[in-house]
N, C-alpha and C positions, 0 to 999 in steps of 0.2 A: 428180541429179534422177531417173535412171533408177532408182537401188536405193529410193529411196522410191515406186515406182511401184511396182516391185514388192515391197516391205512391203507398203503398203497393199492390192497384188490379191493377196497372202499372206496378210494377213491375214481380207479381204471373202469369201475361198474359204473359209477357217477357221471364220471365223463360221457362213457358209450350210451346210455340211455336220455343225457343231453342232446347227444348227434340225432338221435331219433326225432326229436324232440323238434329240432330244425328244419325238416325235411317240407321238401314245396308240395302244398297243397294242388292236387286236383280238381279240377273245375271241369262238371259234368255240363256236357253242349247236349241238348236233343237232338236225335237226327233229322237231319233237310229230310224232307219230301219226294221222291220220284216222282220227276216232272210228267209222269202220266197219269196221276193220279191227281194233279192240281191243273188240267189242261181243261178249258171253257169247252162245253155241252155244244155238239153242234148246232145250227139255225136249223130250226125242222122247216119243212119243203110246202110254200103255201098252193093253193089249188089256183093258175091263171085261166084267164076267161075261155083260151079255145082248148082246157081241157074240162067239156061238159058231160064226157060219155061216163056212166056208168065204173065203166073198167079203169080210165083215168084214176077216177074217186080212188077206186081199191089200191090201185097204186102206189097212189098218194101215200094212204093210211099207211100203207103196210112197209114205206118206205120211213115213215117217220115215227113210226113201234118201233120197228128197228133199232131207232136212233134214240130214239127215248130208253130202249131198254140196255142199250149197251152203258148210256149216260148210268144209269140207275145203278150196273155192271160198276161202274169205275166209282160212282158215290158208295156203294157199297164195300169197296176196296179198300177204300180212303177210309173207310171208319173201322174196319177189321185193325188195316196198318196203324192208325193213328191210337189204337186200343191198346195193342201187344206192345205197341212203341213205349206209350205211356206206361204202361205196365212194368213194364223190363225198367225199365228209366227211375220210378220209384219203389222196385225191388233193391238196384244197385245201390241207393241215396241211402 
């Protein structure tokens, strides 16, 4: 009586560690991108003919630093995210 107890919990083990066995694989997706972080650099602002003053010029510049450094702002973004992402991503794997 004993060795059929243990077939049978020989074999109930057998089965339930089969079940494991079959279970659907996982398929890791990287994450998409927040679309502010893949958005084109603005057109910096060129100098037209009747702005010749002085102050114009400074304008100019100081409008397209601006522009340049917020770009630099969101390149910088993009590669922090695109790190931790990667990171995290083959931590999980």
């Amino acid at each position: 009586m004993v060795s059929k107890m243990n077939k049978l919990l020989v074999l109930l083990i057998a089965l339930l560690l089969n079940g494991c066995a079959t279970t659907v694989p996982v398929h890791m997706h990287f994450p998409q991108v927040p679309e502010t972080l893949i958005a084109n650099c603005p057109v910096l602002d060129p100098l037209t003919e009747d702005q010749n003053r002085l102050s114009d010029l400074l304008e100019n510049a100081n409008t397209n630093y601006g522009k340049h450094h917020e770009c630099a702002a969101k390149h910088q973004a993009w590669q922090e995210w695109y790190n931790t992402q990667k990171k995290i991503f083959e931590e999980v794997k």
